[in-house]
Every structure is written in structure tokens, then in C-alpha cells.
PDB file of N, CA, C and O in Angstrom:
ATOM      1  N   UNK A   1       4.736  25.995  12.420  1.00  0.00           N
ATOM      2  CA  UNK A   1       5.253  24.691  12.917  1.00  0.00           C
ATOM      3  C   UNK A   1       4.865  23.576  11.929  1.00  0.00           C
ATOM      4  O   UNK A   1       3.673  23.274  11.874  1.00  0.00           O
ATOM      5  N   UNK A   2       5.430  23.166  11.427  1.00  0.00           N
ATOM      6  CA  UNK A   2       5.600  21.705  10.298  1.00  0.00           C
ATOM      7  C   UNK A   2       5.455  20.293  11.502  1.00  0.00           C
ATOM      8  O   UNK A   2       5.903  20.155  12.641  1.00  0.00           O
ATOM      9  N   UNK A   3       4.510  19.279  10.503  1.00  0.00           N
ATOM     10  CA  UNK A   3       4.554  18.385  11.093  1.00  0.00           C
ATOM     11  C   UNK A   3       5.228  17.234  11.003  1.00  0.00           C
ATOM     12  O   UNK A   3       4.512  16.366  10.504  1.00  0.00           O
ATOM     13  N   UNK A   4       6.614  16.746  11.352  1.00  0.00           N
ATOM     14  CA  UNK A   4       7.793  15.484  10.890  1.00  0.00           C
ATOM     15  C   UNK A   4       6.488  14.355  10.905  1.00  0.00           C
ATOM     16  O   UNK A   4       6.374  13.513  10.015  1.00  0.00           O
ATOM     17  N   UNK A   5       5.570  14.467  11.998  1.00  0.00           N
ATOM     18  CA  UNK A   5       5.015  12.996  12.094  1.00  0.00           C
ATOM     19  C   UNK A   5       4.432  12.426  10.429  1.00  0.00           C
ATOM     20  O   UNK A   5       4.115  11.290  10.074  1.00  0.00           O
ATOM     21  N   UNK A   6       4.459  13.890   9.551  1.00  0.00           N
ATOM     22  CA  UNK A   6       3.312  12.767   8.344  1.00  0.00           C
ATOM     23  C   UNK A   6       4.783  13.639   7.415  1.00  0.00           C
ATOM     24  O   UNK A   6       3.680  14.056   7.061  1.00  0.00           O
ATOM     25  N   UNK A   7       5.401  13.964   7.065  1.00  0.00           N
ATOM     26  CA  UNK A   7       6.115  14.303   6.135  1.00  0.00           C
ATOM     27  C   UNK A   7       5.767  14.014   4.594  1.00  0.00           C
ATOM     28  O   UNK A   7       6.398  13.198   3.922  1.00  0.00           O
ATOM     29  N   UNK A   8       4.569  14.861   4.056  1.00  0.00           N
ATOM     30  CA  UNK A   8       4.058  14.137   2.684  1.00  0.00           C
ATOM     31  C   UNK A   8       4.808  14.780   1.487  1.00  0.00           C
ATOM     32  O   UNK A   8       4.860  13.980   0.553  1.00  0.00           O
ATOM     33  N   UNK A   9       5.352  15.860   1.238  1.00  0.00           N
ATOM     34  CA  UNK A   9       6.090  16.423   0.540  1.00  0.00           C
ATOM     35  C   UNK A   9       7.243  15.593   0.296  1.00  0.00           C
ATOM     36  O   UNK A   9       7.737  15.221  -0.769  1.00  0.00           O
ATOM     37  N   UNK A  10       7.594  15.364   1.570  1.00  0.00           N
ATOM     38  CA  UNK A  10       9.163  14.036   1.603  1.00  0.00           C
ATOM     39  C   UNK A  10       8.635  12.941   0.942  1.00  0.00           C
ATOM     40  O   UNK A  10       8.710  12.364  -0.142  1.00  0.00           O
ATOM     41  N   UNK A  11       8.137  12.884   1.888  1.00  0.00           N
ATOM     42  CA  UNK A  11       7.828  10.888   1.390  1.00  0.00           C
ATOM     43  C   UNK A  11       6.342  10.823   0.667  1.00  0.00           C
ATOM     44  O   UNK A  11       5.291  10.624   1.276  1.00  0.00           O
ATOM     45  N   UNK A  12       6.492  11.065  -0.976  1.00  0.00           N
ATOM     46  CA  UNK A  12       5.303  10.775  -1.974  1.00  0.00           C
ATOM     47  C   UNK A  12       4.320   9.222  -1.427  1.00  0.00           C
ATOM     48  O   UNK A  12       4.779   8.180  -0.959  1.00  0.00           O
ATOM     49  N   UNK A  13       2.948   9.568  -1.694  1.00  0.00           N
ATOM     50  CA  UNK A  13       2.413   8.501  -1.696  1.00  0.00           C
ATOM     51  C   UNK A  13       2.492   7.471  -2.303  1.00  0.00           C
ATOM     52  O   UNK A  13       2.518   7.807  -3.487  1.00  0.00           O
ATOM     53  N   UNK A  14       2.567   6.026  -2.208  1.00  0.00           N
ATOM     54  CA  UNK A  14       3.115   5.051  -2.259  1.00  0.00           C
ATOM     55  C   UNK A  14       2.216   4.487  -3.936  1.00  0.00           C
ATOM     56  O   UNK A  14       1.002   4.616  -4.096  1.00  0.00           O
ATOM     57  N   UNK A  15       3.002   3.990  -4.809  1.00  0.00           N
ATOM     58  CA  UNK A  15       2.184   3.969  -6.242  1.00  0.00           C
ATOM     59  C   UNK A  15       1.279   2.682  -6.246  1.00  0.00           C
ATOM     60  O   UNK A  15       1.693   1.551  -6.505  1.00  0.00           O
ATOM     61  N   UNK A  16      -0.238   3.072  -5.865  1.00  0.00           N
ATOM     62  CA  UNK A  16      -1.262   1.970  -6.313  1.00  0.00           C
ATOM     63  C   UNK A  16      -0.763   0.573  -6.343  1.00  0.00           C
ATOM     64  O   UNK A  16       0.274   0.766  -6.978  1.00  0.00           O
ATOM     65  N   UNK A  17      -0.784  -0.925  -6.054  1.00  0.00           N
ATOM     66  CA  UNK A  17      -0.923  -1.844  -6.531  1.00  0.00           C
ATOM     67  C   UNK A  17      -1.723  -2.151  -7.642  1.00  0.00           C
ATOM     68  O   UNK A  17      -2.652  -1.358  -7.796  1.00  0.00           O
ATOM     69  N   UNK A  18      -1.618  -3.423  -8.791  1.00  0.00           N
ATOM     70  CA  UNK A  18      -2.114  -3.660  -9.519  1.00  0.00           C
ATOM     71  C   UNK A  18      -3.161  -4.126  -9.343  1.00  0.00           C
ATOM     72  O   UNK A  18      -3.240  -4.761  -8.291  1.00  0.00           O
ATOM     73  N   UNK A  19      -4.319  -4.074 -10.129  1.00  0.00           N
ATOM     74  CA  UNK A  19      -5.406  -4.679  -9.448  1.00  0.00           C
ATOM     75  C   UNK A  19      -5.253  -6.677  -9.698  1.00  0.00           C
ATOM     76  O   UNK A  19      -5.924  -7.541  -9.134  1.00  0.00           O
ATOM     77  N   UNK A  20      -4.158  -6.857 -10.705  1.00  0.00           N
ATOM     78  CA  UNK A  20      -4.070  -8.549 -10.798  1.00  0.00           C
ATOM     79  C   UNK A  20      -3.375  -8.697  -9.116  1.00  0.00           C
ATOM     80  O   UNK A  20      -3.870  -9.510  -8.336  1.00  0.00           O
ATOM     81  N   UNK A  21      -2.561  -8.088  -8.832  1.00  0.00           N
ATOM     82  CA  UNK A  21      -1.606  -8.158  -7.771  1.00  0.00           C
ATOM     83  C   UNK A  21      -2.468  -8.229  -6.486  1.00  0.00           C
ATOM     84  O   UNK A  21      -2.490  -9.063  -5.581  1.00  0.00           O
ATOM     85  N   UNK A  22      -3.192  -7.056  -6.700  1.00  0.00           N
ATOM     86  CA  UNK A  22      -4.961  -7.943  -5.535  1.00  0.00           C
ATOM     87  C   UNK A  22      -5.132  -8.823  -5.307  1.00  0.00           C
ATOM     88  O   UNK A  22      -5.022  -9.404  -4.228  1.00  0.00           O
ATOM     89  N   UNK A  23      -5.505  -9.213  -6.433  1.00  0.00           N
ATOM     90  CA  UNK A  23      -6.462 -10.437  -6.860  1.00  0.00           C
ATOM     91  C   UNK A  23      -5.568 -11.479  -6.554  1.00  0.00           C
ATOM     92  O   UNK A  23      -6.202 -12.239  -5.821  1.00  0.00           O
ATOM     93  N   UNK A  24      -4.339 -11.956  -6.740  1.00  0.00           N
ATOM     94  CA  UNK A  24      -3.544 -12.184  -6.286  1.00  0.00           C
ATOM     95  C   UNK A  24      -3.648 -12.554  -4.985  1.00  0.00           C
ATOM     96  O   UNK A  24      -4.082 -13.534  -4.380  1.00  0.00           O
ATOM     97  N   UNK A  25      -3.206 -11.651  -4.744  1.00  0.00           N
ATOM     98  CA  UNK A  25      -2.848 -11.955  -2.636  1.00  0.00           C
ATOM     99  C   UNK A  25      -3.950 -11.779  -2.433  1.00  0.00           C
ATOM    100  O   UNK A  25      -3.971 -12.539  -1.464  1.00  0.00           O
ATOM    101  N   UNK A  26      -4.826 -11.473  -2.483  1.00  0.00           N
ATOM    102  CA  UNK A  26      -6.571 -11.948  -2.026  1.00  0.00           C
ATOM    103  C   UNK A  26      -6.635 -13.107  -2.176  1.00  0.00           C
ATOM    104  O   UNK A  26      -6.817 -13.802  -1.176  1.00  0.00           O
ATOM    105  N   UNK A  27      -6.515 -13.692  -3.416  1.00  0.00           N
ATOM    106  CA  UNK A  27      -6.658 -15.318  -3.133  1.00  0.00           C
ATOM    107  C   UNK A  27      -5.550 -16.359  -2.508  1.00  0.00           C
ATOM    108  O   UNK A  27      -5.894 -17.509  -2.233  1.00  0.00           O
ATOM    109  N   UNK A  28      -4.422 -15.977  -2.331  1.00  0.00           N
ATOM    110  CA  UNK A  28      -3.210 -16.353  -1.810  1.00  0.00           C
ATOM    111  C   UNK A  28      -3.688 -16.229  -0.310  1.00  0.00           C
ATOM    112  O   UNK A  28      -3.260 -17.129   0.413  1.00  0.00           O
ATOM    113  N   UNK A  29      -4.289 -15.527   0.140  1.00  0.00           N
ATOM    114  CA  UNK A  29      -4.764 -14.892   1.426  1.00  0.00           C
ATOM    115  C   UNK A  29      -6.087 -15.639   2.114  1.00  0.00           C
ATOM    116  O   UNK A  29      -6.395 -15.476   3.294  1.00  0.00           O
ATOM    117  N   UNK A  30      -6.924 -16.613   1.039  1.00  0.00           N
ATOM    118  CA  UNK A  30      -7.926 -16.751   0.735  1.00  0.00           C
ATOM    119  C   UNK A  30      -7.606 -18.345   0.968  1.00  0.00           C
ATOM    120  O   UNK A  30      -8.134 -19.065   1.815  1.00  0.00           O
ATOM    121  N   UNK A  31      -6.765 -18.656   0.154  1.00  0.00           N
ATOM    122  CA  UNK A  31      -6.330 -20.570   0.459  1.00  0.00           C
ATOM    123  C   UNK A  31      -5.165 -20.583   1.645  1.00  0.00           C
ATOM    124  O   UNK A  31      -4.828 -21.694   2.054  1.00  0.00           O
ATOM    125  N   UNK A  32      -4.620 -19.570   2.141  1.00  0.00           N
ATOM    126  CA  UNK A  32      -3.759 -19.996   3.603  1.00  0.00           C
ATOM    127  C   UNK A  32      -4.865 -19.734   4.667  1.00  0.00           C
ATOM    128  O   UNK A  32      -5.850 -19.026   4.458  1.00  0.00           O
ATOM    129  N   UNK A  33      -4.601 -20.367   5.799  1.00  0.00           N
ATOM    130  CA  UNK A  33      -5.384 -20.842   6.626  1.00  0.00           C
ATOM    131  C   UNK A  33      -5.606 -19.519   7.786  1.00  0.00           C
ATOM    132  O   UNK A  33      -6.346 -19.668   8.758  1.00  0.00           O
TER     133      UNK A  33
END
């Protein structure tokens, strides 16, 4: 029995963010209220 709920073969894990792109919305995240 296969499990549809996590389908990882199908759907590859999603590629890393950048670490500027962090840093980024961390501080974007950081000056909104």
C-alpha cells in the first residue's frame, strides 16, 4: 500500500532558498509590525 498523503517520488523536494533571500525576508519580517 503506497502512501498519496506524502507523494515524494512525485513531488521532489522543494530547492533551498538563498541564504541573501533569508536574510531578506527576515528583515522585511523584522521592520513590519
Amino acid at each position: 500500500i503506497l502512501f498519496p498523503h506524502r507523494p515524494q517520488r512525485e513531488h521532489p523536494s522543494p530547492q533551498p532558498a538563498p541564504p541573501k533571500g533569508e536574510r531578506c525576508l527576515r528583515q522585511e519580517m523584522e521592520r513590519t509590525p
